[in-house]
C-alpha positions, 0 to 999 in steps of 0.5 A, a space after each residue: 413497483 416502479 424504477 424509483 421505488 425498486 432502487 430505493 428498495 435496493 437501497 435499503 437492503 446495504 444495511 452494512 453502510 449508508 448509501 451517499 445522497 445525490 449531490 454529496 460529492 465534493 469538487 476533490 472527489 470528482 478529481 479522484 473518480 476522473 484519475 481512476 476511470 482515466 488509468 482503468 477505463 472503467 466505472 469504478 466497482 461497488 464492493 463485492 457480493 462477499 465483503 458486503 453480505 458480510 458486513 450486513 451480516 455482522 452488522 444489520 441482522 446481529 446487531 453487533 458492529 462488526 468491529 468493535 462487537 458491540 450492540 447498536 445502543 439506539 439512535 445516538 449510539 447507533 449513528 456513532 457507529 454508522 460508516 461514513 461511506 459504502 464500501 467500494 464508492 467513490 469516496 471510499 476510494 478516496 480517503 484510501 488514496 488519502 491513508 496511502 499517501 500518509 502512510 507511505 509518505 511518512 514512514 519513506 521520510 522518517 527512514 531517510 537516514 537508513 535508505 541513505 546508507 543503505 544506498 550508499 553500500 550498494 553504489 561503494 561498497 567499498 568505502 561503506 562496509 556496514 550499516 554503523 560504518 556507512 552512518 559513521 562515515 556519512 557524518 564525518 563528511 557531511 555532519 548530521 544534516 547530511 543524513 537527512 539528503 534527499 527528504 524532500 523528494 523521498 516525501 513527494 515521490 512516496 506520498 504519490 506512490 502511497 496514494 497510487 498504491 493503496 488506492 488502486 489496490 482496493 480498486 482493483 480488488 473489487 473489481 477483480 473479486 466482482 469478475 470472479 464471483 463470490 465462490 472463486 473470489 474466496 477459493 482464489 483470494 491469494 491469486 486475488 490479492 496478487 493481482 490487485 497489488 500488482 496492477 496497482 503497483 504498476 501505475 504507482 511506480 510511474 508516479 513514483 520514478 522521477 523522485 526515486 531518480 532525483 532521491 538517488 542522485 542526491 543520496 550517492 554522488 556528493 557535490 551533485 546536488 544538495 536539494 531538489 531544487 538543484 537536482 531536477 534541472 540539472 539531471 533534465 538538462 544532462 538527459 532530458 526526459 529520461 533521466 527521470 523514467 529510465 529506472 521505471 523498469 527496475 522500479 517495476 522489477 523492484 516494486 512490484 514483486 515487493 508490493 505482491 508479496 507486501 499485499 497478499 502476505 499481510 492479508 493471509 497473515 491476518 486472516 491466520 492471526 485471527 484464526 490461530 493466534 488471537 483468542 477471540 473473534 475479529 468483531 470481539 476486539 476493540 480498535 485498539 487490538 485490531 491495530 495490534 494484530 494490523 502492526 504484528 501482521 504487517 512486521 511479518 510481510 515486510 521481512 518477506 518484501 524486502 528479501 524478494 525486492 532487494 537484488 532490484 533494489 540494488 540495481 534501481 540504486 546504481 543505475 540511477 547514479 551511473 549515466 549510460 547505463 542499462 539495467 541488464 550490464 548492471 545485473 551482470 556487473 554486480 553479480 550475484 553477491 553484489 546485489 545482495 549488499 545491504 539486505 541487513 539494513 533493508 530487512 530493518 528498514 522495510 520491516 518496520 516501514 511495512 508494519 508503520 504503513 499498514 499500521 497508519 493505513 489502517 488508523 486512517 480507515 478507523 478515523 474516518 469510518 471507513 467499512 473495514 471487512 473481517 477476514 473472508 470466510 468460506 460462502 455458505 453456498 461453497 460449504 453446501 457444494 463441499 458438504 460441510 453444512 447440513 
């Protein structure tokens, strides 16, 4: 057999998804593949041996989507339930990246209000003692328009951030689970999940510092600046470059332990939902279902994030407002009761915020077909090893 012939064989053998035709790219995915090989340094990774074997699996050899559970009817019913990409490919990638910038941008921007005040308790406490006082004060000086300060690089910064998030996640997650192999990959998956978040956060949080530092500005110190426009060259002319990284460390310690928790949490909460919750299999439930368990399991991770990320929290809100100042002399000034000012109003905030995210992320995935793996389950080679199979 020859090359052509043996790679077409190969080919055939993803019956999980359809492999994309030469020359099926646009300008736009090319764009996306030179970001990601440029911050990774590395050919991007195909899906891993688990997700895929069992895609094909649920899909090819039972004749059931792996989603809804329903049968391949015939060729009309069978082409409405094809993915649109491969798991893992370039376009995978993509359209994740596109999900993360809705959902993240978004759910940032319709919070506003909330991060506003809850914000100005960090940096005042004095003056704004609660979550309904900060509110109450807030309108009285400024009205309702000025619950709405600093939208607009609240929008840009997370959008970035989103896309940088979600996908370098699935990035990172195939490749590390294709580094670990199929029985570690499953053995490992929370440590897995850790340290796909974690290395994706890393890059997300330096798309995400400048906006974060011009949203603060325009949040804590009144008569600043009421809009981006003015915030940005005043904040560059004061201190140049800088003004807008110096939070990127506090941005690391806030996010990333957020983004770990966020990540790993809600995988392993839906893997237990199906297991113990939910009364049917995954490939049983309609869409509609799996977006539920999707809200419910994201809800639950977000209570966890905002309680490991809210001392940094604060500490990001006042060094961004104060000139001069390091991460270190704020710790140590706040205290350890004063970096927990505002965590009521962040468990509300991230709580709901994480479960629209996941909510949204994965409505993106339904709409556009993307492959969507059931929870993982224990390799068949692995039961054999554990001698749980015959």
């Amino acid at each position: 057999m020859d090359a052509k012939s043996t790679t077409a064989a190969e080919h055939e053998s993803w019956a999980c998804v359809p492999v994309p035709k030469a020359g099926c790219c646009h300008s736009s995915d090319v764009g996306v593949e030179l970001v990601f090989r440029s911050v990774s340094g590395l050919t991007l990774p195909r899906g891993t041996n688990t997700a895929t074997r069992k895609l094909r699996e649920t899909r090819g050899l039972t004749g059931k989507h792996p989603e809804t559970g329903s049968k391949k009817g015939g060729p009309q019913a069978q082409g409405a339930q094809e993915y649109s990409c491969e798991y893992g490919s370039l376009k995978f990638y993509a359209l994740c990246g596109v999900g993360g910038v809705l959902s993240c941008g978004l759910t940032h921007t319709a919070v506003v209000p909330l991060d506003l005040v809850k914000c100005r308790m960090q940096v005042d406490p004095q003056k704004y003692k609660s979550i309904f006082n900060g509110f109450s004060v807030t309108v009285k000086e400024d009205g309702v328009r000025g619950l709405a300060k600093g939208w607009a690089p609240t929008f840009i910064g997370y959008s970035m951030q989103g896309l940088c998030k979600f996908g370098f996640y699935e990035v990172f997650k195939i490749l590390y689970g294709n580094m670990l192999g199929e029985e570690n990959a499953y053995l490992w998956r929370t440590s897995l999940y850790l340290a796909a978040s974690a290395s994706a956060e890393f890059f997300a949080d330096i798309a995400l510092a400048p906006m974060e530092a011009a949203k603060v500005r325009i949040q804590t110190q009144p008569g600043y600046a009421n809009t981006l426009r003015e915030a940005v060259p005043k904040m560059f002319g004061e201190e140049g470059i800088w003004a807008f990284y110096k939070g990127v460390a506090p941005l690391w310690m806030r996010q990333i332990p957020y983004t770990m928790m966020k990540f790993a949490c809600f995988e392993r909460t839906v893997e237990a939902l199906y297991k113990y919750v939910v009364p049917k299999p995954r490939s049983e439930c309609t869409k509609g279902e799996q977006l539920v368990v999707t809200f419910v399991a994201g809800y639950i991770a977000g209570v966890f994030c905002a309680i490991v990320s809210h001392p940094a929290d604060s500490v990001v809100s006042v060094l961004n407002k104060e000139k001069g100042s390091s991460a270190s002399q704020v710790l140590m000034r706040l205290g350890f009761k004063g970096v927990w000012k505002g965590l009521f109003a962040r468990i509300i905030m991230i709580g709901t915020l994480t479960a629209l995210q996941w909510f949204i992320y994965d409505s993106v995935k339904v709409y556009f077909r993307l492959p969507r793996p059931p929870p993982p389950e224990m390799p068949e080679s692995l039961k054999k090893k554990l001698g749980l199979t015959e």
